[in-house]
Each structure stands twice: as structure tokens, then as C-alpha cells.
C-alpha positions in Angstrom: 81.8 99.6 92.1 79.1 97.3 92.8 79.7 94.4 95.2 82.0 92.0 93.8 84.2 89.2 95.2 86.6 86.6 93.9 87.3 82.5 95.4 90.8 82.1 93.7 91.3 78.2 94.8 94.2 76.2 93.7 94.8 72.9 94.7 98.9 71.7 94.9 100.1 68.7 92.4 96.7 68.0 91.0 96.7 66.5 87.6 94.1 67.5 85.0 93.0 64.4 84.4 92.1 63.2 87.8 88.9 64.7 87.8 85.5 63.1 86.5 84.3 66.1 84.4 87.8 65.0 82.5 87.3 61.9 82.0 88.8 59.8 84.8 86.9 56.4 84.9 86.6 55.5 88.6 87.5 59.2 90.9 84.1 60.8 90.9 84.2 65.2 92.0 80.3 65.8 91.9 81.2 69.2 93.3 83.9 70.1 91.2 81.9 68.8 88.1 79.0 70.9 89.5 81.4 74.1 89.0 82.2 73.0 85.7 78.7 73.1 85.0 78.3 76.6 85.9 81.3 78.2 83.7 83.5 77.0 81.7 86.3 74.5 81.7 89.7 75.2 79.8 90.9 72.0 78.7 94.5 73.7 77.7 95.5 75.7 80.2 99.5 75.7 81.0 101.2 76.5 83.8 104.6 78.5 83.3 106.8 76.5 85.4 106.1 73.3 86.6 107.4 73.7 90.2 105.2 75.1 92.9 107.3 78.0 93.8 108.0 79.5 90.4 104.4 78.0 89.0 103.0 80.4 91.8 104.9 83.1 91.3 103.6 83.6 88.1 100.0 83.0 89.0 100.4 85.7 91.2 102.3 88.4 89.4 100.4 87.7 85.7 104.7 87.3 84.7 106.5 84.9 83.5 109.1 83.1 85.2 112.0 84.8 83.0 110.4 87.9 84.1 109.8 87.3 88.1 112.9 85.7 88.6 111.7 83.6 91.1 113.1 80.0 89.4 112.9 77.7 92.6 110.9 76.9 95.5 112.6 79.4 97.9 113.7 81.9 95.6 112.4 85.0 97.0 110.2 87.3 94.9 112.1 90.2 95.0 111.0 93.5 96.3 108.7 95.7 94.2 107.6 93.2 92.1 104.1 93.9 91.5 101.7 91.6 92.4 97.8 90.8 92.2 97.3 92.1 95.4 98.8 95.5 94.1 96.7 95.3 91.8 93.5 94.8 93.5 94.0 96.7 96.4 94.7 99.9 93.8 90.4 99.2 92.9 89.6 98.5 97.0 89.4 94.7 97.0 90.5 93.3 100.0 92.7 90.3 98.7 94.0 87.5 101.2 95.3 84.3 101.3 94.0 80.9 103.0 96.9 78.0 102.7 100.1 77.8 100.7 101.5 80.5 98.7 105.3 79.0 98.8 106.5 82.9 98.7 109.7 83.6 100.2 110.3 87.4 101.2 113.4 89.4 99.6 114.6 90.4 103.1 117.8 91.4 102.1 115.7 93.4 99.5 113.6 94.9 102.4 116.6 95.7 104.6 118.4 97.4 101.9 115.3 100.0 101.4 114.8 99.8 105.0 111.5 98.8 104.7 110.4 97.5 108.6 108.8 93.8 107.8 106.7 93.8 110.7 104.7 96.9 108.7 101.7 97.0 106.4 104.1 97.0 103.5 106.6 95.2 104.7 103.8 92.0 105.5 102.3 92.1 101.9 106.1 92.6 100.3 106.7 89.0 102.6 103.5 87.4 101.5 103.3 88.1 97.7 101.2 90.9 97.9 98.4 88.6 100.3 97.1 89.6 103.4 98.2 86.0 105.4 94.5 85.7 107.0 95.8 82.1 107.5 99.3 80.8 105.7 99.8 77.3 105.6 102.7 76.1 103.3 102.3 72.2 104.7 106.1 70.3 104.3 106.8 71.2 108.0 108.8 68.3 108.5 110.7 67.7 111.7 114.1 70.1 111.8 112.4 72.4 109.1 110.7 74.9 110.9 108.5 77.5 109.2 107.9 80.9 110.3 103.8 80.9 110.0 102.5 77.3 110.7 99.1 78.3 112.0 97.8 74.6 111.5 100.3 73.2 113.7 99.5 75.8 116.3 95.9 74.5 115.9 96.6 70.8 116.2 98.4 71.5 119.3 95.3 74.0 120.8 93.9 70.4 120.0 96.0 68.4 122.3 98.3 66.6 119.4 101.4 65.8 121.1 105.0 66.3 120.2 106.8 69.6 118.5 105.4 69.0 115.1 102.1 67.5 115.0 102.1 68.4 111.1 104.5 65.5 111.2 103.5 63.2 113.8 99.9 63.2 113.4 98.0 64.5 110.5 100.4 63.2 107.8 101.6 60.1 109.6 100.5 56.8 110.1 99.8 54.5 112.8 101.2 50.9 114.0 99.7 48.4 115.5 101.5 48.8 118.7 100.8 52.3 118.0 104.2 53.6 116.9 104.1 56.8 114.4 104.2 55.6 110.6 105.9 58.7 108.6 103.9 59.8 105.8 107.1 60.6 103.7 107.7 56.9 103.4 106.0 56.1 100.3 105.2 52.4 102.3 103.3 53.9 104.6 100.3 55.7 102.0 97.7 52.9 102.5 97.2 53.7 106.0 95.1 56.5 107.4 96.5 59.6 109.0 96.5 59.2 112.8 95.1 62.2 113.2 90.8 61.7 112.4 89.8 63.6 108.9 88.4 67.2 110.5 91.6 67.9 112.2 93.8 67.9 109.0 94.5 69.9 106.8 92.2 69.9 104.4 89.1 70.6 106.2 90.8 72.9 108.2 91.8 75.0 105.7 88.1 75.4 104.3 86.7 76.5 107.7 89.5 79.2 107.9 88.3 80.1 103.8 84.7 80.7 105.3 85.8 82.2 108.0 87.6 84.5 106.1 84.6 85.4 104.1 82.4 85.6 107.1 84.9 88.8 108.4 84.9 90.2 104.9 81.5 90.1 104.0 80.6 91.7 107.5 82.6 94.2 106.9 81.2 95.1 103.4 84.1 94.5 101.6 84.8 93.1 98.3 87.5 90.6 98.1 90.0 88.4 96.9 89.7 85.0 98.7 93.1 83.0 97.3 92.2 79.4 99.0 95.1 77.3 98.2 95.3 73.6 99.3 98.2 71.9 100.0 96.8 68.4 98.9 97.1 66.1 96.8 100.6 67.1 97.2 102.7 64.5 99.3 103.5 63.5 101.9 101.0 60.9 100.4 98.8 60.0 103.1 95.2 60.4 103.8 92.6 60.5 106.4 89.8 57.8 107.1 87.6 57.3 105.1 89.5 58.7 102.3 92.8 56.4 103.0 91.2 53.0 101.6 88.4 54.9 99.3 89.9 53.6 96.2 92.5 50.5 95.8 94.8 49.3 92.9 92.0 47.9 91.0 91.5 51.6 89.8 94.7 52.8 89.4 95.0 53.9 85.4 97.8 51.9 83.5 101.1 53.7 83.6 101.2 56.3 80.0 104.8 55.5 79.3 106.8 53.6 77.0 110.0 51.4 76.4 111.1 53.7 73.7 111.7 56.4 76.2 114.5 54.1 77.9 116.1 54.0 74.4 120.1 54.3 73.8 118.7 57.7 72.2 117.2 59.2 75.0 117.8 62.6 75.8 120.9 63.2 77.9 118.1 65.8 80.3 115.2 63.3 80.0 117.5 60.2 80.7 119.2 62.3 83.8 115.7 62.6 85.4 114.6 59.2 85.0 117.4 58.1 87.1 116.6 60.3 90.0 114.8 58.0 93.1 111.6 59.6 92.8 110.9 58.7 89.5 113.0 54.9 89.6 110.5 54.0 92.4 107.4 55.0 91.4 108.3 53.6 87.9 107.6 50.3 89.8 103.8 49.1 89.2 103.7 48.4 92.9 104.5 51.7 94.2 101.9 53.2 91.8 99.5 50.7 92.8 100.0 51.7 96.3 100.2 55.6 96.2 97.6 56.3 93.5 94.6 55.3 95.4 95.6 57.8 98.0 96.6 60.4 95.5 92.9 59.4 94.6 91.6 59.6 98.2 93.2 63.1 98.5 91.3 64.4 95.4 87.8 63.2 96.5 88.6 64.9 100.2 88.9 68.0 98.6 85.9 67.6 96.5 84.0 67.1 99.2 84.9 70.1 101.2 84.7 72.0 98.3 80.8 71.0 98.6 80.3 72.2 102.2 81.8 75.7 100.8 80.2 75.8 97.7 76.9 75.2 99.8 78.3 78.0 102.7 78.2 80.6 99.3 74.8 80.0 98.5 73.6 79.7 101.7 74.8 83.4 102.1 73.8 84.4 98.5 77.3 85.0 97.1 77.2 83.0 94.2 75.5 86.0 92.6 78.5 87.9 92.8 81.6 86.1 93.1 83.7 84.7 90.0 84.8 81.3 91.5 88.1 80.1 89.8 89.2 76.2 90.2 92.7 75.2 89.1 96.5 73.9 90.2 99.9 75.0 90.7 101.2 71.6 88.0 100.6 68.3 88.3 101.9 64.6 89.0 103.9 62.2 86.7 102.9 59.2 89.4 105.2 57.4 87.4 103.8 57.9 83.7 107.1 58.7 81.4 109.0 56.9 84.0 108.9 60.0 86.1 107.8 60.9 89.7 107.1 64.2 91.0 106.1 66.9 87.8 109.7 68.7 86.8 109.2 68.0 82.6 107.2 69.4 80.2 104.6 66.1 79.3 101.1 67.1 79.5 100.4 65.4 82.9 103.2 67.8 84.5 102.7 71.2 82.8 98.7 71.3 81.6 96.4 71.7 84.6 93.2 71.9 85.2 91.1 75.4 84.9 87.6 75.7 85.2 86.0 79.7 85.7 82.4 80.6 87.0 81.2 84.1 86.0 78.4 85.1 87.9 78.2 88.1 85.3 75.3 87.2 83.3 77.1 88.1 80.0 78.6 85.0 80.8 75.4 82.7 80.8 75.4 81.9 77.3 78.7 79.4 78.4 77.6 77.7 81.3 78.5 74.1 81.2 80.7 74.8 77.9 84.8 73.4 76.8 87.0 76.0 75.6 89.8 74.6 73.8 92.1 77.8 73.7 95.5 77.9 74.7 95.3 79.3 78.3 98.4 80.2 80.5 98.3 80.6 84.4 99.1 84.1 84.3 95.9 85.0 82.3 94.3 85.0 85.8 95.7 88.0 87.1 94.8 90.3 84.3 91.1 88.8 84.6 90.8 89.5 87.8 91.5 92.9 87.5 89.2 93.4 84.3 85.7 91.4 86.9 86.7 94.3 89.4 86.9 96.9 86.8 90.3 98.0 86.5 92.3 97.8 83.5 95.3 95.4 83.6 98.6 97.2 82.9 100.3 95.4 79.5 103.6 96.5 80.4 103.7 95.3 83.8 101.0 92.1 83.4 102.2 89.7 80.6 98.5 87.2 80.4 95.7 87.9 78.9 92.3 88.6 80.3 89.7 85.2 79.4 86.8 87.6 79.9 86.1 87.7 76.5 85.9 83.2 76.2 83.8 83.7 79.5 81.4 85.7 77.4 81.4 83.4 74.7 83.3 85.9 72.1 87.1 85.0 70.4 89.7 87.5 70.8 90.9 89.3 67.9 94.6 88.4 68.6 94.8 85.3 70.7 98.1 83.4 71.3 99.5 80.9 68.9 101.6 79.6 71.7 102.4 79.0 75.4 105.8 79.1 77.4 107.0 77.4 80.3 109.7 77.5 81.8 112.0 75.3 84.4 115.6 75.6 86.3 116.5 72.4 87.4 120.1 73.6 89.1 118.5 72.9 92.6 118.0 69.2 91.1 120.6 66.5 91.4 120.7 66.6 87.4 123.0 68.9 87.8 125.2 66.7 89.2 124.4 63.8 86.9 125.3 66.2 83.9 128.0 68.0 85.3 126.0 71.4 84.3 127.0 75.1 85.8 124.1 76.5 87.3 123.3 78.8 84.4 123.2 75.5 82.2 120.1 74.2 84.0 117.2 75.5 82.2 114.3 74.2 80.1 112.5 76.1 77.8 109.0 74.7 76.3 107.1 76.2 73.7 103.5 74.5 72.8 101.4 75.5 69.9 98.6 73.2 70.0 100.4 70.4 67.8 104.1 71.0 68.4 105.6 70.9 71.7 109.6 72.2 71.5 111.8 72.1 74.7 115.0 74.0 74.3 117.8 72.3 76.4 120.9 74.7 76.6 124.0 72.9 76.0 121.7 69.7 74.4 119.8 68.8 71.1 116.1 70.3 71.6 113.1 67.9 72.3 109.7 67.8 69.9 106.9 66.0 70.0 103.9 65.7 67.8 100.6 66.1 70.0 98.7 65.2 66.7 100.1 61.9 65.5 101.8 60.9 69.3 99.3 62.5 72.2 101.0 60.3 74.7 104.6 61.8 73.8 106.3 59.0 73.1 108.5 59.6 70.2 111.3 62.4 70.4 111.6 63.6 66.7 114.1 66.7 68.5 116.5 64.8 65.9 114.7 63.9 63.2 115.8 64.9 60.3 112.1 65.1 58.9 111.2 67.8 61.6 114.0 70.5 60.9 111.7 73.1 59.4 109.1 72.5 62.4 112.3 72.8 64.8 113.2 75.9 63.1 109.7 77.3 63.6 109.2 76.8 67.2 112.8 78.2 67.7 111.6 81.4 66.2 108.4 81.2 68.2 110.5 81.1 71.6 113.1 83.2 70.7 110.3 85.9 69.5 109.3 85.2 73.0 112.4 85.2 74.7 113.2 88.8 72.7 109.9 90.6 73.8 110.1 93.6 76.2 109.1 92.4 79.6 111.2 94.9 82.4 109.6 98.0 81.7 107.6 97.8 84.5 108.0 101.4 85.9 106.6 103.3 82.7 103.3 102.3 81.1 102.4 102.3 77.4 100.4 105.8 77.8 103.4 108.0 78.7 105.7 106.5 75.1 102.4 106.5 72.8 102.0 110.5 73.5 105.4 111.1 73.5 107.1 112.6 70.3 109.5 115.3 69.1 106.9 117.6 69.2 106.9 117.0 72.8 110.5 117.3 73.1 110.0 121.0 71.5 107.7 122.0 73.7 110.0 121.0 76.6 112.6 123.1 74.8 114.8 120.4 73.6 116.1 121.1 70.4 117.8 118.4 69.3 118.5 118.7 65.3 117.5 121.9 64.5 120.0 124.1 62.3 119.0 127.3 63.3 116.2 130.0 65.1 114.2 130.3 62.4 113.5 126.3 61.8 112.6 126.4 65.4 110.4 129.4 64.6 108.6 127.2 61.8 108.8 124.3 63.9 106.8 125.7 66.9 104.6 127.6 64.5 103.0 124.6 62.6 102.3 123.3 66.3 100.7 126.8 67.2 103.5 127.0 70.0 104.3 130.7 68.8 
């Protein structure tokens, strides 16, 4: 195989529309824009959960979420599940991580098989199939300890005082009197991290990405770089200069709308409205003073995004690395009268997805908007197609966007996308008085229609064509039955289709008949010798 690499970089919480090549009015991303430029930008792609944990999981397996298992930040990934790094290590690509995965390991999975954690296999079984070159998770807070926080072993090799300097000093602020100012505290986002901007995490985490590629490449490997940010995810707090870059004047006008408060609300809907996150940043001064940080966070990563963009070409590896820029979900930031990103409106479940080809089959759609309907676990199989493998269909659920790279449509595209959300970790459960296998959502998209299927509850709809903002409910409206009816079947042809045969691929059934089963000596149905005589003759087994 000729030398090939991959820069699989996901940022955490960032919306689609907080980038300039989208159309956001005042946060400029030159370098981001720049990548756009160079490959293609998909302007639907959906993640299948919209929680980091199970959004991942599915990145990183090609499954869905009903297929992984893995519904909650937490949840382990359990044992055996294949993974990209199965996959790619199968075609001798070295694939790693740099920052957050959010995997939890199945130990009582590894125990049970006895499988020693501290080995090769038990490591990658831990870390989703990554080799940790350099794990960061962030959301160390004091009293939570993490097994791998190599950033906070950094800060203090740095000098930064206290037990958690994640904490203390590079997302909290600073006093006058110079007291610490937690970060968490949605008060405290206008001030700047005490910690100065190259010593969090941010830039940290693209030195440890080149430095990554720097041991790779001198080793003559191809590989799998998976740079994951933590940011723009809270705690929302930035460094200087990045802290004060932006201010209220350019935060966008909340997308949400009295009719969602309505006596007619859904009972789900309604439920998460009332949780804290989403009552305080549904107040105009909380968003006024969050957003420009959110902002600030965005353009920091932009930024060092140049500096590696720059370190590629520098070391001539733009000829032959597929760059992929995307996110786990998004931010509400208060539009719907929601914080956080646990519903199914665009700004929660559609994220951004731009892909770079350096093939030159792919130069025909530099710079080009493809308006298919893309799912997060399409990466996987289209990783595995650059290195020149052959993604498994019964084990890997997306489909490869080679062929939209190359400018040609698929045959047999999807009509639809799926996601997917437990909420029984939520207090909604609580507010609804739900058992735990009550909380789930179910949303099925087709480009117009979006359905949510709410066990227990009338569904939601909404009409993307006549309502983009997703304003009006019409899950009870009498006029939308037949559409209702059709989106059912949609999700319920989903929900129906084979997805845990994992162990036998599609090869072994196609060539498998009853002409096998003779020639194995199984004779099921036969009435006598002489019909197995004829049998076997007319398959010149005599």
C-alpha cells in the first residue's frame, strides 16, 4: 500500500453553524474555511446520538447506537465490539488517539474472558480500539478523578499548583484579590483562564497531535491520527486573548419561539425545558454572557488548527493524508429554550463535516457543498475504503462518502438518517415518572420530515420545508397522519434491519445452499438413495 495517513479531528459541542464558511456573521475560521476549500463540506451530516459518549461510540464503531449499546456517557463499550482501530490495524495503519474519546472499558467484560488490561489487547479493548498516544477526556473536576489525565500531569511538570490544576487553573478564573473563579459557574465565562493560552488545553493538545505524527512518520508508518478537542465544550471559559475576543454585540438572536412554551407542548420537550441548564441560559443575559466565549473557544481552535495545518505542509503530508473536520453534536446555547444538546433540533443533532481527499480523483470537488444526507458513522467505512480495505456490511452499518468525494452519486443512497438518545441518566426521568427502559428517543430525518418517536408519548414532526426553525409540532395534527405513518415505517424498517450478526460476513450465507449441505452429507428431505444419487449427479458429486 502506498503511503497513506488519516487526521480524524473532532471538536466537542461545536455547532454547525458557528463557523464562517457556514454562514455565521461575525466568528471568522480562516483555517477551517481554508479546509473547506480544499474538499468538500457536507451541509447534512447527523450525528446518531446527540450525547458525547454514545455520539462517539458510533463514530468509532461505523454502528449505531441500538447496535453498540453504549447509550450514556459512561456506558462501557463492551468487549469485542469491533472498532475502527480493528479495522485499520487489519490493513497496517497505525491508528491513535490525541484528546477525548469518552470510552469507558467493559472491565467486567475483560475479567470474565480473563483478558489482562495492562496487555496490547487489553489497552486497545480499554481505549476503543485507539492506541492512547495522549488521552485527555477534560471534565476532571475536583473529587472526579480520571484514570489518564496526562494534561494535568503536564500542568503540574509546569508548576501549577494544587491537586487538580485542570480545575484550578486552566478552566478557572481569577479575582482581583486573586482568589480562583470556577469555570463551571456560568458567571465566571467573561474572564480569562488563569492559566496563560499555551498551557491549556487546546494548544496543548495540537503539539501532542504533531508530536504524534512526528514518531509516526519517522517510523514510516501509515496512520490514523484521531485528534479530538475537548472545546468548545464547557466548563465555558477561555484563555486571553480569546476570553474578551467577541462580546454580546455579536451574539445571534436566540432561534426559539413562545409557541414552544404552549399548554400543548410535548410532555418530553416540556420536561427538558424545565431542567436548570436549559431555564438559565433561556435568559438573554446568560447567552449574552456565555456565547462570546463559546465564540472565543471556536476561533482558539481555528487558530491552532492553522499552526498544524501549516506543520503538514511543512513536512509534505498534505499529499497524502485525507484530513477530516467535524463534531461529536452541538449546543442549544439556549435556542428552543434548551441548554446543553440532548433533543433532536438541528443545532443539537446536525454537525459540521468537511473531508479533504488528497486523492486526485477527488480534485474535481475542491471547494464544493454536498447536500446528501450524511451520518457519523459513514466515516468509518471511508476510512477503510482510502486505506484500501473493504468495509465489512455486516459488521459496519455507514456508508463510505468516497464516491461524493469523487464527485459521483451513489446508486442506492439513504432516504433517511437515525438518531438516537436515552435520556434515563437525565432528571426527566424523574419529572415524568418514566422506568428506565421508557427513556428513549427515536429521530428519523428525511430531508423534509423530521419524526421523533417518544415511547409511552404522541410522536414529534416537524416540517423542515415550510418551518426550518422547528417551531410548530404537527406530531398531532390531524393533517400530517399519512406523513406520521410514513416516517413510522421508515424507523420501524430501520429498527427491524439485521444489525448483530457481526461474527459471520455476507460471503459465507451468499455461497451457502442445499447443494452445499449435500456435499457436507446432510440430507435433509430426501426420500430415498436414489434421489440422492440424482441429486449429487446433476452436481457432478458422483
Amino acid at each position: 500500500m502506498a503511503k497513506k495517513n488519516v487526521l480524524f479531528i473532532m471538536c466537542d459541542q461545536l455547532r454547525f453553524d458557528y463557523l464562517s464558511c457556514a454562514g455565521h456573521p461575525y466568528l471568522k475560521t480562516p483555517n477551517i474555511d481554508a479546509l473547506a476549500a480544499r474538499g468538500v463540506r457536507f451541509t447534512r451530516a447527523y450525528v446518531q446520538s446527540p450525547v458525547c459518549g454514545p455520539s462517539r461510540m458510533s463514530y468509532y464503531t461505523g454502528r449505531y447506537m441500538r447496535s453498540h449499546g453504549a447509550n450514556w456517557n459512561g456506558f462501557p463499550l463492551r468487549i469485542g465490539e469491533p472498532t475502527l482501530g480493528d479495522h485499520l490495524r487489519k490493513l497496517g495503519v497505525r491508528t491513535a488517539l490525541v484528546g477525548k474519546t469518552h470510552m469507558t472499558s467493559d472491565d467486567e467484560g475483560m475479567q470474565r474472558l480473563g483478558v489482562d488490561p495492562g496487555s496490547t489487547i487489553g489497552v486497545l479493548a480499554s481505549e476503543c480500539g485507539f492506541e492512547p498516544f495522549d488521552r485527555d477526556d477534560g471534565l476532571h473536576p475536583s473529587g472526579r478523578p480520571h484514570k489518564s489525565a496526562p494534561f494535568n500531569a503536564y500542568l503540574k511538570a509546569k508548576g501549577y499548583g494544587g491537586d487538580n490544576p485542570w480545575e484550578t487553573w486552566a478552566n478557572s478564573g481569577e479575582a482581583e484579590d486573586g482568589s480562583q473563579q470556577n469555570g463551571w459557574l456560568l458567571v465566571h465565562a467573561d474572564k480569562k483562564t488563569r492559566a496563560p493560552e499555551e498551557d491549556t488545553e487546546t494548544p496543548w493538545t495540537t503539539r501532542e497531535a504533531m508530536r504524534f505524527i512526528d514518531d509516526a512518520e519517522s517510523k514510516g508508518e501509515n496512520w490514523c491520527l484521531h485528534l479530538s478537542y475537548i472545546k468548545p465544550h464547557w466548563p465555558y471559559i477561555a484563555p486571553a486573548p480569546y476570553h474578551d475576543m467577541f462580546d454580546a454585540s455579536q451574539v445571534l438572536p436566540a432561534v426559539r419561539d413562545d409557541r414552544e412554551r404552549g399548554n400543548d407542548a410535548h410532555p418530553v420537550y416540556r420536561a427538558f425545558m424545565d431542567l436548570r441548564v436549559s431555564r438559565n441560559f433561556s435568559r438573554d443575559e446568560v447567552r449574552e454572557h456565555v456565547i462570546p466565549t463559546y465564540m472565543g473557544l471556536i476561533r482558539q481552535i481555528d487558530d491552532q488548527l492553522g499552526r498544524l495545518f501549516a506543520f503538514l505542509k511543512d513536512r509534505g503530508l498534505e499529499e497524502n493524508t485525507l484530513i477530516v473536520f467535524t463534531s461529536d453534536h452541538g449546543d442549544y446555547l439556549g435556542d428552543h429554550w434548551l441548554g446543553e444538546k440532548d433533543l433532536f433540533h438541528e443545532m443539537s443533532v446536525k454537525v459540521p463535516m468537511i473531508v479533504v481527499d488528497p486523492s486526485s480523483t477527488a480534485d474535481a470537488t475542491r471547494g464544493t457543498v454536498c447536500d446528501a444526507l450524511i451520518e457519523a458513522i459513514d466515516l468509518t467505512p471511508t476510512f477503510i475504503e482510502y486505506f484500501g480495505g473493504t468495509s465489512p456490511r455486516h459488521i459496519v452499518e455507514g456508508k463510505s462518502l468516497a464516491p461524493w468525494l469523487r464527485g459521483e452519486k451513489p446508486e442506492r443512497w439513504r432516504e433517511c438518517v437515525f438518531s438516537e438518545y436515552d435520556f434515563s441518566m437525565q432528571d426527566v426521568r424523574g419529572y415524568l415518572n418514566l422506568p428506565v427502559d421508557k427513556c428513549r428517543l427515536f429521530m428519523a430525518f428525511d430531508g423534509r420530515w423530521k419524526y421523533v418517536h417518544a415511547p409511552g408519548f404522541r410522536p414529534m414532526l416537524f416540517d423542515l420545508e415550510s418551518d426550518p426553525q422547528e417551531f410548530v409540532d404537527r406530531g398531532a395534527d390531524p393533517a400530517c397522519e399519512d406523513i406520521r405513518g410514513r416516517m413510522r415505517d421508515m424507523l420501524m424498517t430501520w429498527a427491524l434491519t439485521d444489525h448483530n450478526r457481526i461474527t459471520i460476513p455476507d460471503s459465507r450465507i451468499e455461497s451457502y445452499s442445499s447443494a452445499q449441505q449435500l456435499r457436507n452429507g446432510i440430507l435433509i428431505g430426501y426420500w430415498d438413495e436414489k434421489e440422492v444419487e440424482d441429486a449429487r449427479r446433476k452436481l457432478g458429486q458422483s
